[in-house]
PQR file of N, CA, C, O and H, with PARSE charges and radii, in Angstrom:
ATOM      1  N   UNK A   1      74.471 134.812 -50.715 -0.4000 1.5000
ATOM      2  CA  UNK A   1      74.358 136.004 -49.895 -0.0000 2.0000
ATOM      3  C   UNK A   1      72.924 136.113 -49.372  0.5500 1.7000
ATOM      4  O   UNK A   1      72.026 135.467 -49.913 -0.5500 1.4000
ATOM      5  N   UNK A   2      72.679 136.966 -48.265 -0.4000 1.5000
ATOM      6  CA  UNK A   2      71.590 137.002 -47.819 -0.0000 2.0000
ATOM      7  C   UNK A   2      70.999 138.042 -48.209  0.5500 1.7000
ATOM      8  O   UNK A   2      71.638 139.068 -48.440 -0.5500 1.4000
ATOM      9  H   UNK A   2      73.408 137.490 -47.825  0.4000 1.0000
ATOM     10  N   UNK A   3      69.369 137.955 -48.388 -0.4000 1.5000
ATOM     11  CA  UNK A   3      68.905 139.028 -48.959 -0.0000 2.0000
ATOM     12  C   UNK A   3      68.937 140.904 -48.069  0.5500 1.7000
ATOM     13  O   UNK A   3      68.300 141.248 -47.073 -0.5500 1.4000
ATOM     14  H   UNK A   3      68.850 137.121 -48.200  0.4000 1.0000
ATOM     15  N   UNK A   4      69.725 141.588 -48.752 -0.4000 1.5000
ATOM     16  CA  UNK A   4      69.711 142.821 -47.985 -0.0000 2.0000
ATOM     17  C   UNK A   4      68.654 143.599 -48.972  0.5500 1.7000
ATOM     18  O   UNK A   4      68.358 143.364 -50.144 -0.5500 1.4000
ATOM     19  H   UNK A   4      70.243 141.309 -49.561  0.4000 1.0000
ATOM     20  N   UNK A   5      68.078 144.872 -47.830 -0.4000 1.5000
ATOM     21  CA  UNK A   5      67.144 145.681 -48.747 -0.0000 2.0000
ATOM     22  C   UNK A   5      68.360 147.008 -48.091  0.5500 1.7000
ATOM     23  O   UNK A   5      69.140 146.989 -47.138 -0.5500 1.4000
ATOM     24  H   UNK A   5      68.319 145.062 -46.879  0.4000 1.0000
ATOM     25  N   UNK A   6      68.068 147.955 -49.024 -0.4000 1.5000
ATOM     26  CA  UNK A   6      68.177 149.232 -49.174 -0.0000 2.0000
ATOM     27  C   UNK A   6      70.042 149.212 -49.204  0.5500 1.7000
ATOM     28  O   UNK A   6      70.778 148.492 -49.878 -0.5500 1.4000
ATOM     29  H   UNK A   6      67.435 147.971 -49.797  0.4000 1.0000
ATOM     30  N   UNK A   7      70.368 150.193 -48.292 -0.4000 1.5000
ATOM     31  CA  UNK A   7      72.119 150.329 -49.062 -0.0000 2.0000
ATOM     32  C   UNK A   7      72.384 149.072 -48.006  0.5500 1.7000
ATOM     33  O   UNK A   7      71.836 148.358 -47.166 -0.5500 1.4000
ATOM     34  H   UNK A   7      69.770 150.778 -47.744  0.4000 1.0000
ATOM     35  N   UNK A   8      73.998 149.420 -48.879 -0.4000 1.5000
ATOM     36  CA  UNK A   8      74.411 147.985 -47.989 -0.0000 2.0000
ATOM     37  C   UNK A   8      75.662 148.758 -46.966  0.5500 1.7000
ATOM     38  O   UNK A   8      76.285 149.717 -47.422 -0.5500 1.4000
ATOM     39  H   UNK A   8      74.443 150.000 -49.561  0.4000 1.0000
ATOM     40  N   UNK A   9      75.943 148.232 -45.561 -0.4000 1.5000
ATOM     41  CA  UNK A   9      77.074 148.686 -44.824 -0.0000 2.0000
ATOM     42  C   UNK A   9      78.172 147.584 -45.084  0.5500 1.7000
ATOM     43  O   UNK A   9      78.356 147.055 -43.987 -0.5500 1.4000
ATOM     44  H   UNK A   9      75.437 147.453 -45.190  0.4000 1.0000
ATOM     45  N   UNK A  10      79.076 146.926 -46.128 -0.4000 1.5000
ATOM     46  CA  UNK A  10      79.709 145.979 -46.079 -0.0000 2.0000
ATOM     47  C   UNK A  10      80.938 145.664 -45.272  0.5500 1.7000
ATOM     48  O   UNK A  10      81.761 144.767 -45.453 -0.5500 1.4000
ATOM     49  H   UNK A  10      78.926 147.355 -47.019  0.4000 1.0000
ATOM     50  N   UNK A  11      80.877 146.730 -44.207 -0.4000 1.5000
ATOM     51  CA  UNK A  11      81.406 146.525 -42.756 -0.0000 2.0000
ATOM     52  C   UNK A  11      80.773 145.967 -41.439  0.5500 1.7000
ATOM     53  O   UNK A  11      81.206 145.548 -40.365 -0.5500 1.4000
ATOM     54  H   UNK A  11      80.208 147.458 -44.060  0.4000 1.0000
ATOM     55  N   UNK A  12      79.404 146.175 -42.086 -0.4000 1.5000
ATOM     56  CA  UNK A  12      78.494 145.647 -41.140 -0.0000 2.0000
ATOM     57  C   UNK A  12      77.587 144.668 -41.603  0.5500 1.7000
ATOM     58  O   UNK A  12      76.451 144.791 -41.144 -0.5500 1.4000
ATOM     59  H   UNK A  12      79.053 146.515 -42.958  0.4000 1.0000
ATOM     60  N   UNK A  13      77.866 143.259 -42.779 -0.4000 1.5000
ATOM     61  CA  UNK A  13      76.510 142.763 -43.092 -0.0000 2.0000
ATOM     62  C   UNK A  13      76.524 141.474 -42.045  0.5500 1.7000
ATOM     63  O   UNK A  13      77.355 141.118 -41.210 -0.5500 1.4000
ATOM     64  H   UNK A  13      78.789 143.159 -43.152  0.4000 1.0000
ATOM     65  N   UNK A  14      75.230 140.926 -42.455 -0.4000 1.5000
ATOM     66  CA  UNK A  14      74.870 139.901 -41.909 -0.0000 2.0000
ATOM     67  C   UNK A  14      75.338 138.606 -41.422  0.5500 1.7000
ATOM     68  O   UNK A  14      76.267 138.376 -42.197 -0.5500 1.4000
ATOM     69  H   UNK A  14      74.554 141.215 -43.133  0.4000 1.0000
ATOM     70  N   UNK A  15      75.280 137.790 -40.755 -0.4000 1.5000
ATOM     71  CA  UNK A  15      75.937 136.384 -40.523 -0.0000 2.0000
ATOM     72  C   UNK A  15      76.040 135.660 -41.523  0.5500 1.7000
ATOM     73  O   UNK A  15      76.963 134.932 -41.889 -0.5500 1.4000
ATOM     74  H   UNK A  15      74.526 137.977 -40.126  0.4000 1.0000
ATOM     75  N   UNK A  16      75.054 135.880 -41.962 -0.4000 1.5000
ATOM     76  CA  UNK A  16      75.206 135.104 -43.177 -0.0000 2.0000
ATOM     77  C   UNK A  16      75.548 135.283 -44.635  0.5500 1.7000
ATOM     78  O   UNK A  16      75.566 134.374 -45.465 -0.5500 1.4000
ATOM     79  H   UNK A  16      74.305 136.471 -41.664  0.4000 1.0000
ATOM     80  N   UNK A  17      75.841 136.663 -44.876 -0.4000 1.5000
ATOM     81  CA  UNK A  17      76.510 137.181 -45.805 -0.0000 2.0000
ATOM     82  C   UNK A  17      77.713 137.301 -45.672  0.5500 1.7000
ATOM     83  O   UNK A  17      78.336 138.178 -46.270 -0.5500 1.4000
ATOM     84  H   UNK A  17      75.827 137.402 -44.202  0.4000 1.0000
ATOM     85  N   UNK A  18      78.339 136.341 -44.770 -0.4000 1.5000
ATOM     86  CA  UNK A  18      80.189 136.582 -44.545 -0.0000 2.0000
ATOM     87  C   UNK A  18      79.911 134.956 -45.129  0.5500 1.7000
ATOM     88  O   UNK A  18      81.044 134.495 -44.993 -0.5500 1.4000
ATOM     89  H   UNK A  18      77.833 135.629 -44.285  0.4000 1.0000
ATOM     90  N   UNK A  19      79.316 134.158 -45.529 -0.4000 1.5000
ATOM     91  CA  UNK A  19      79.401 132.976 -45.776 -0.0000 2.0000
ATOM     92  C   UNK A  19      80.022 131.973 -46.802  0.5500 1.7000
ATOM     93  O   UNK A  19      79.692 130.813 -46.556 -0.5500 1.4000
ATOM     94  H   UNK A  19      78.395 134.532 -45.639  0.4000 1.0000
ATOM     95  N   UNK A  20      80.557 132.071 -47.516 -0.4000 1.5000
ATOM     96  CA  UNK A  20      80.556 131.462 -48.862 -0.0000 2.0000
ATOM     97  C   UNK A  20      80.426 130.144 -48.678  0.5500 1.7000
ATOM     98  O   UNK A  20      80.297 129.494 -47.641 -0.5500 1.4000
ATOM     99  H   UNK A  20      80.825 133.013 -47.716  0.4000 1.0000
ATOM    100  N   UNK A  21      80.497 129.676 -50.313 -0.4000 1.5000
ATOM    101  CA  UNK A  21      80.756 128.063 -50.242 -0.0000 2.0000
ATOM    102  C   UNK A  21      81.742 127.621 -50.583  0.5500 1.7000
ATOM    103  O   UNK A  21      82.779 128.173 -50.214 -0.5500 1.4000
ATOM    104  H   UNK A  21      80.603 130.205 -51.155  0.4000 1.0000
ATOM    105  N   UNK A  22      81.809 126.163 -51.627 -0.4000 1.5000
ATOM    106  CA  UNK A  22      83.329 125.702 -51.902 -0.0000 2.0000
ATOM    107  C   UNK A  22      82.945 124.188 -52.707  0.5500 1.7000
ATOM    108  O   UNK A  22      81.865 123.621 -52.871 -0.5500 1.4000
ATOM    109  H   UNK A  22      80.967 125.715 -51.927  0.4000 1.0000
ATOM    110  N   UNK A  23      84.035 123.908 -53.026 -0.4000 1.5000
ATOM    111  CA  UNK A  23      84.014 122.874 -54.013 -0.0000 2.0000
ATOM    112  C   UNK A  23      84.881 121.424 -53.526  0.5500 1.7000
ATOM    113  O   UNK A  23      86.049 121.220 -53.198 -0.5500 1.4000
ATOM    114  H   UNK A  23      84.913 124.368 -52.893  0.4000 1.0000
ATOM    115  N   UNK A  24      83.890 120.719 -53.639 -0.4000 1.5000
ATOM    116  CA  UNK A  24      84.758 119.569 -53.149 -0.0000 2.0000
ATOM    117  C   UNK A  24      85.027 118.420 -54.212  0.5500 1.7000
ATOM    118  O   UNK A  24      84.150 118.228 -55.054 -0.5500 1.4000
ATOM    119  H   UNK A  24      82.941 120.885 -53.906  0.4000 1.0000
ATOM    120  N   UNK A  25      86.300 117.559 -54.237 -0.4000 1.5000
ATOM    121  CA  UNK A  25      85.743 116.142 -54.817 -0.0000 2.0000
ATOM    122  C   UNK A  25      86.449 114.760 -54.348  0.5500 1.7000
ATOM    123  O   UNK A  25      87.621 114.406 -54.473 -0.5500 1.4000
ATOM    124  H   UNK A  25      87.012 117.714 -53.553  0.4000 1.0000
ATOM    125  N   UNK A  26      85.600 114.255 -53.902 -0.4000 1.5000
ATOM    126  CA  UNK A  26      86.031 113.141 -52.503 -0.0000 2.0000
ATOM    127  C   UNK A  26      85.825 111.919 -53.586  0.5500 1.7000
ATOM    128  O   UNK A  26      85.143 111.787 -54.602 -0.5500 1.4000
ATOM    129  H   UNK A  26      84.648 114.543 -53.801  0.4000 1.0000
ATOM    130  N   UNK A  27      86.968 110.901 -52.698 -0.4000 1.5000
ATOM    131  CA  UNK A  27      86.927 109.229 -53.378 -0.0000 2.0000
ATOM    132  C   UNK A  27      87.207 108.520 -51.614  0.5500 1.7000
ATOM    133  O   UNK A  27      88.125 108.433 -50.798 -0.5500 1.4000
ATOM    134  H   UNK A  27      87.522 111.008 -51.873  0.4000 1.0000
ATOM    135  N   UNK A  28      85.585 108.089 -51.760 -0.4000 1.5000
ATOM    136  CA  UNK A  28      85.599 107.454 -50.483 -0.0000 2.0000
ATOM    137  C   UNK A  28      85.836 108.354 -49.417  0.5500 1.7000
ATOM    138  O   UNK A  28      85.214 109.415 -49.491 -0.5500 1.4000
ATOM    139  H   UNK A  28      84.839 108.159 -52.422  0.4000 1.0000
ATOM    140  N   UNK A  29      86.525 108.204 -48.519 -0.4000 1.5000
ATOM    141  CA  UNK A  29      86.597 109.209 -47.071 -0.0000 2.0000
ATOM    142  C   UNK A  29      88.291 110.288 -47.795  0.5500 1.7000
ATOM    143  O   UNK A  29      89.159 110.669 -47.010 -0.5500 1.4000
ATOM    144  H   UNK A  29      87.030 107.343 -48.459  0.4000 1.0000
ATOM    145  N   UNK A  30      88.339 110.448 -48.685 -0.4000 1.5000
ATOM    146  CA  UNK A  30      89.441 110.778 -48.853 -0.0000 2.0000
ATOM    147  C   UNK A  30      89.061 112.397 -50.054  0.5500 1.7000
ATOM    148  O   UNK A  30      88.678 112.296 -51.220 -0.5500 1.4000
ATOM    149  H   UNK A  30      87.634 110.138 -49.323  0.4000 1.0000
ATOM    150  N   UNK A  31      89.237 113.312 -49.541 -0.4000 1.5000
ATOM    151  CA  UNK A  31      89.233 114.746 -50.015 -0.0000 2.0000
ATOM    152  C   UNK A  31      90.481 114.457 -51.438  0.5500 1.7000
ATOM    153  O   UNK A  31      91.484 113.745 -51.474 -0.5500 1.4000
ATOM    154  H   UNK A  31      89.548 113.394 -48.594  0.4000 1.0000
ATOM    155  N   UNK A  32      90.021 115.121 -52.201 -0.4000 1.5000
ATOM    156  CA  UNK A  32      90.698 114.639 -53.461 -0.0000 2.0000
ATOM    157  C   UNK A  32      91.393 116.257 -53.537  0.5500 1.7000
ATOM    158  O   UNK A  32      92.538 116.695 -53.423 -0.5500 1.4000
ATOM    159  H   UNK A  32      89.206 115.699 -52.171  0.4000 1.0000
ATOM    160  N   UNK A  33      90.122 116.828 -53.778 -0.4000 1.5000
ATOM    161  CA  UNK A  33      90.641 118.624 -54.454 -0.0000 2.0000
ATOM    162  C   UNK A  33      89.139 119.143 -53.194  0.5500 1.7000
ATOM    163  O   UNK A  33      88.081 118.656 -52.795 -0.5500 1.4000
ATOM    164  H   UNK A  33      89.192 116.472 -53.871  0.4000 1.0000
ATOM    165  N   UNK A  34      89.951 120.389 -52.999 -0.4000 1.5000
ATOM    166  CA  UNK A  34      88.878 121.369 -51.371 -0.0000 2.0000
ATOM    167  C   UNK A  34      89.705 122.831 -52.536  0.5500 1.7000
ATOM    168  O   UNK A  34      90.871 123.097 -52.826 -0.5500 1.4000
ATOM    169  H   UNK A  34      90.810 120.785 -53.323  0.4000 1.0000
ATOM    170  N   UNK A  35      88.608 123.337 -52.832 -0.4000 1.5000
ATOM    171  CA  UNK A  35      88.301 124.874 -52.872 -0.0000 2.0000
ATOM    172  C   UNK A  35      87.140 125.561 -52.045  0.5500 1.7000
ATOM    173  O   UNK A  35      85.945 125.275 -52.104 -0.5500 1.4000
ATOM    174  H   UNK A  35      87.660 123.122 -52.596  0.4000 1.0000
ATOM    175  N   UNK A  36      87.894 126.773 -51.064 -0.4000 1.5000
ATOM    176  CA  UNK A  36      86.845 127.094 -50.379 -0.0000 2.0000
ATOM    177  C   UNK A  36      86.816 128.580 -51.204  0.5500 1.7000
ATOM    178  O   UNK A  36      87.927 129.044 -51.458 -0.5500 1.4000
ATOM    179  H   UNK A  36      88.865 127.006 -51.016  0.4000 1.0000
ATOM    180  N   UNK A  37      85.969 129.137 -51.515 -0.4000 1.5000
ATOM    181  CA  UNK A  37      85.030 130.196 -51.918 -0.0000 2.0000
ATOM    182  C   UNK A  37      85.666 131.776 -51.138  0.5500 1.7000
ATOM    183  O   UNK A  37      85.013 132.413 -50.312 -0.5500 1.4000
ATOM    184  H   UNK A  37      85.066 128.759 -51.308  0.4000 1.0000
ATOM    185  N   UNK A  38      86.745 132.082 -51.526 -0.4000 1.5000
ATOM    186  CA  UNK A  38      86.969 134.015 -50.710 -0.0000 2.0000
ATOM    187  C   UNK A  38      85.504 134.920 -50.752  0.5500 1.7000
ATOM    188  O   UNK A  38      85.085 135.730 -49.925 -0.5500 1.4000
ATOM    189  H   UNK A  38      87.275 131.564 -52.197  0.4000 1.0000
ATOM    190  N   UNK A  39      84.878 134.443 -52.085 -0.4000 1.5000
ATOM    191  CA  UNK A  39      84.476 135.522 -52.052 -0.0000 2.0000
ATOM    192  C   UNK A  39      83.177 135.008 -52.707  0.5500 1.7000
ATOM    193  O   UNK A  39      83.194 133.815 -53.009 -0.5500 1.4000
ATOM    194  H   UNK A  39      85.219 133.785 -52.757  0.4000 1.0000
ATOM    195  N   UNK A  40      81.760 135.889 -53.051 -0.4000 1.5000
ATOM    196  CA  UNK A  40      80.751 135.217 -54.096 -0.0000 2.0000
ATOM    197  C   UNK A  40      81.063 134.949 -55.246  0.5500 1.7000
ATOM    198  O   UNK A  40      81.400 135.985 -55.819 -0.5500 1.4000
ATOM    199  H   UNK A  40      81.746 136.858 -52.807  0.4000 1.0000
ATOM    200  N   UNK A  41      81.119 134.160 -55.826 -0.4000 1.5000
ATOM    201  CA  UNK A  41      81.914 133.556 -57.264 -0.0000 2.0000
ATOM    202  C   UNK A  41      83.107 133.625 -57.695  0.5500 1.7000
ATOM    203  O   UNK A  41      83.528 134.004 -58.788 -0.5500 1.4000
ATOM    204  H   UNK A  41      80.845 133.319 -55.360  0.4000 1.0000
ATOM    205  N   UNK A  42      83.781 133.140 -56.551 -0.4000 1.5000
ATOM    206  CA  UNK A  42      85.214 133.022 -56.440 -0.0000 2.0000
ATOM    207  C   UNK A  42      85.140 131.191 -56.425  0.5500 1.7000
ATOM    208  O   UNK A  42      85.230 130.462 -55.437 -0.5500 1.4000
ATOM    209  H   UNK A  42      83.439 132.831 -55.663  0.4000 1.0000
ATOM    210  N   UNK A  43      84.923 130.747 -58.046 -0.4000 1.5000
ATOM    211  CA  UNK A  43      84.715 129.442 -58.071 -0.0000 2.0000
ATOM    212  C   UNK A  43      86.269 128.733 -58.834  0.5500 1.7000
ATOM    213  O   UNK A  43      87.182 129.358 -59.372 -0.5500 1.4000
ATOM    214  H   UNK A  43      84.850 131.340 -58.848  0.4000 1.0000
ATOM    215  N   UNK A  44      86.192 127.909 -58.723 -0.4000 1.5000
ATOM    216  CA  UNK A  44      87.541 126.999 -59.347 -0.0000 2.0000
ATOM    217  C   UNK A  44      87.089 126.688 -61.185  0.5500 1.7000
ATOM    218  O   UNK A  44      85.947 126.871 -61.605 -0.5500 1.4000
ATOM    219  H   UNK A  44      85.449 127.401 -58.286  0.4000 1.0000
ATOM    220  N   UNK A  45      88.032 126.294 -61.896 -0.4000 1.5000
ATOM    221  CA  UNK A  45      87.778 126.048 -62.998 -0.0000 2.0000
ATOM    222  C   UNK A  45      87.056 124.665 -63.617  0.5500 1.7000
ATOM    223  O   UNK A  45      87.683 123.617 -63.465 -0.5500 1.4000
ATOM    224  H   UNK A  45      88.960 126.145 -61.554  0.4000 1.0000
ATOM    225  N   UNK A  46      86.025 124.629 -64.168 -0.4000 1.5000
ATOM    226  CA  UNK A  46      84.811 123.390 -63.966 -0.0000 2.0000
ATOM    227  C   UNK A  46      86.316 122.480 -64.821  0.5500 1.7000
ATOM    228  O   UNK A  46      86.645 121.350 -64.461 -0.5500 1.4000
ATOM    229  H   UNK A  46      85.515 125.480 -64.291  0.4000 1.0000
ATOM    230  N   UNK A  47      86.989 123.184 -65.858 -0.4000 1.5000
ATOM    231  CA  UNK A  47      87.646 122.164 -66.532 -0.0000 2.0000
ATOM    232  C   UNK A  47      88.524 121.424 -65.557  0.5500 1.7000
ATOM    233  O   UNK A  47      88.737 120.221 -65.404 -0.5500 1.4000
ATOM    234  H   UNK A  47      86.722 124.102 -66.150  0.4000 1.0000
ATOM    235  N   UNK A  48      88.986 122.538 -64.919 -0.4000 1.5000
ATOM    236  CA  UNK A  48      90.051 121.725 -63.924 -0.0000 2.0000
ATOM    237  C   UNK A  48      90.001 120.882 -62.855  0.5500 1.7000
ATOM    238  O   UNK A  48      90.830 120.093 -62.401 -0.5500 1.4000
ATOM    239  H   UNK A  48      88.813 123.515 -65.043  0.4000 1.0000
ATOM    240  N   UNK A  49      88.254 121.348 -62.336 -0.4000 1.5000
ATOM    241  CA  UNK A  49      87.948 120.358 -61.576 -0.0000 2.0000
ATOM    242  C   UNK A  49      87.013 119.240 -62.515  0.5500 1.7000
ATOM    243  O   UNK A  49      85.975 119.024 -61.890 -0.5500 1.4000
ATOM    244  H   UNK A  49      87.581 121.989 -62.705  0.4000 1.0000
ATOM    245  N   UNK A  50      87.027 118.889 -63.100 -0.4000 1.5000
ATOM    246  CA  UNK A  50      86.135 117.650 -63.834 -0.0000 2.0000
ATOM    247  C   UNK A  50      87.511 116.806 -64.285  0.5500 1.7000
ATOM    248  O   UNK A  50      87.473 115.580 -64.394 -0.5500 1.4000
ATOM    249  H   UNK A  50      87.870 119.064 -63.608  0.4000 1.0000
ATOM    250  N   UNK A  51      88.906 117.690 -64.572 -0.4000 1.5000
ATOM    251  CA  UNK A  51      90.005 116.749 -65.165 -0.0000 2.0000
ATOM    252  C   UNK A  51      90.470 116.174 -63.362  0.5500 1.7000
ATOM    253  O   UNK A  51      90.985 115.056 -63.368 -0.5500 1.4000
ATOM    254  H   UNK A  51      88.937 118.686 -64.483  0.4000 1.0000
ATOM    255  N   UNK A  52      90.381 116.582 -62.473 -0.4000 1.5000
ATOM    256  CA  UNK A  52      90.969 115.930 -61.103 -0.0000 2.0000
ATOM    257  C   UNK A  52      89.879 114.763 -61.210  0.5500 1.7000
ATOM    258  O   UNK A  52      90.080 113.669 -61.737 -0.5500 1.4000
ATOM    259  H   UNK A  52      89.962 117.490 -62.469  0.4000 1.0000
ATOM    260  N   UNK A  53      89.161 115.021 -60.851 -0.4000 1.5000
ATOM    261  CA  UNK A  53      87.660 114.027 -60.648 -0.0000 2.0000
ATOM    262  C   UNK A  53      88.023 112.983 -61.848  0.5500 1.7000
ATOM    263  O   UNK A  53      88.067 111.856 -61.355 -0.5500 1.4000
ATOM    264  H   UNK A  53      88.997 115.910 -60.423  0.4000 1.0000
ATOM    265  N   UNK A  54      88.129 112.971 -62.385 -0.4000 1.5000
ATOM    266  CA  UNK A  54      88.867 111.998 -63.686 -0.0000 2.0000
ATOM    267  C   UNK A  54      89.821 111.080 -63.180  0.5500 1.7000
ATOM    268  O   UNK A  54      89.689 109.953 -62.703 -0.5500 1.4000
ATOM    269  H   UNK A  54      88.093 113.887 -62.786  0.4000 1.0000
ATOM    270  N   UNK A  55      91.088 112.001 -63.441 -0.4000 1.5000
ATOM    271  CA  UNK A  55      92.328 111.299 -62.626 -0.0000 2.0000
ATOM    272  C   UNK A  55      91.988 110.251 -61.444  0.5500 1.7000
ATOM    273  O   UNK A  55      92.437 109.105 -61.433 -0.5500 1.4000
ATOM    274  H   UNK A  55      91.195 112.916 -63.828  0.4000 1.0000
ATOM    275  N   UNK A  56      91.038 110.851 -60.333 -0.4000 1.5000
ATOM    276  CA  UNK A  56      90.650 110.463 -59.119 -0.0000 2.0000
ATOM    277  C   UNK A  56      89.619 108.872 -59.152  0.5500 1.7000
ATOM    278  O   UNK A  56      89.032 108.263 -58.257 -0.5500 1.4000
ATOM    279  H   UNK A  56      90.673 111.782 -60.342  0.4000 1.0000
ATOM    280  N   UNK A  57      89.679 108.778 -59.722 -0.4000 1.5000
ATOM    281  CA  UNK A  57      88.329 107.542 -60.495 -0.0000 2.0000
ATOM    282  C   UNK A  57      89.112 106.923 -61.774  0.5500 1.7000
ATOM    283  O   UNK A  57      88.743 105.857 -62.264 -0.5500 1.4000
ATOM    284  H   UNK A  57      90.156 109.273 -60.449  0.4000 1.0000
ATOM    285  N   UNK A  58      89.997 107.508 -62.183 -0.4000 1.5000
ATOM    286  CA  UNK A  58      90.536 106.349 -63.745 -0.0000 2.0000
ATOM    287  C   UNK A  58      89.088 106.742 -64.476  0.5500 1.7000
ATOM    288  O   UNK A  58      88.974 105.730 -65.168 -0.5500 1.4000
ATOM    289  H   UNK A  58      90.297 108.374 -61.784  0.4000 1.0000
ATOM    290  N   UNK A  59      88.137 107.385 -64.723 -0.4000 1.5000
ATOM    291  CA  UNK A  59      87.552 107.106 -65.544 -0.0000 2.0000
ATOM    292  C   UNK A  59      87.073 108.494 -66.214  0.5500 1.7000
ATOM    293  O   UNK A  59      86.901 109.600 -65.703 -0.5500 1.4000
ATOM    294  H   UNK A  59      88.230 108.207 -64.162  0.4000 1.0000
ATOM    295  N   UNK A  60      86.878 107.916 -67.899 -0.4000 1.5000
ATOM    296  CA  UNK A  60      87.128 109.723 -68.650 -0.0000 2.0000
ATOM    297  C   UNK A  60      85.796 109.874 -68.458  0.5500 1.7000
ATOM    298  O   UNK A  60      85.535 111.011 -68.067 -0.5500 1.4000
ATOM    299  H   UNK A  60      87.017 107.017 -68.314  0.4000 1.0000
ATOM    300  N   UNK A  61      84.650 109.023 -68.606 -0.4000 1.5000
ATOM    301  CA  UNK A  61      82.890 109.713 -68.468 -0.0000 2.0000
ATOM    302  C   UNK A  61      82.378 110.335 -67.525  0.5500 1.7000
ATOM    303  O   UNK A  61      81.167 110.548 -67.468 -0.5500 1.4000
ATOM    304  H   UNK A  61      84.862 108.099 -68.924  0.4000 1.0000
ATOM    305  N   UNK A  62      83.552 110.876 -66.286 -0.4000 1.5000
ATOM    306  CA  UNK A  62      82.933 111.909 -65.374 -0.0000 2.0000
ATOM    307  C   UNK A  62      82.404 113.394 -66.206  0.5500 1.7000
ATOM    308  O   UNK A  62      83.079 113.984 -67.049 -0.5500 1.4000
ATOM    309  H   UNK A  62      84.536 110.703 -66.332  0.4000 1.0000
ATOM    310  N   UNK A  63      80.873 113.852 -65.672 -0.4000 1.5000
ATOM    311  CA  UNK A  63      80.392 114.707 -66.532 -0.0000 2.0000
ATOM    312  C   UNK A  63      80.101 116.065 -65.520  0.5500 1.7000
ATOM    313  O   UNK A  63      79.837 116.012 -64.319 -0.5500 1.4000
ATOM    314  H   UNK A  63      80.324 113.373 -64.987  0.4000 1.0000
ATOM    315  N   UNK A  64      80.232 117.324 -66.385 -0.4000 1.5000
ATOM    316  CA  UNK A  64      80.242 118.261 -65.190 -0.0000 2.0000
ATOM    317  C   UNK A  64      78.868 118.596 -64.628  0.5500 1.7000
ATOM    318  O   UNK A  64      78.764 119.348 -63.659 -0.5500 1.4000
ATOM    319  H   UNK A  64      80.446 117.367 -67.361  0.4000 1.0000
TER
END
């Protein structure tokens, strides 16, 4: 989020406070698992994404 001072209008914030991020995990040119972000810490589950990333590679020493 972008830094706001004083109250906030959350009908009216910034460009860059409509922004979030998201989670990716790619093998080669190929999108494996895409979580995009609704909201600020609207994140996916590290377990669940470290067990795809696994699957995605055959290999268990992927680390989060």
């Amino acid at each position: 989020m972008v830094p706001i001072e004083g109250s906030v209008d959350w009908n009216n914030l910034p460009e860059g406070g409509l922004r979030n991020g998201g989670t990716l995990v790619v093998k080669g040119d190929n999108v494996i698992y895409q979580h995009s972000d609704l909201i600020p810490s609207d994140v996916p589950n590290v377990d669940a994404v470290v067990e795809i990333a696994k699957t995605a590679t055959g290999k268990d020493d992927v680390k989060k």
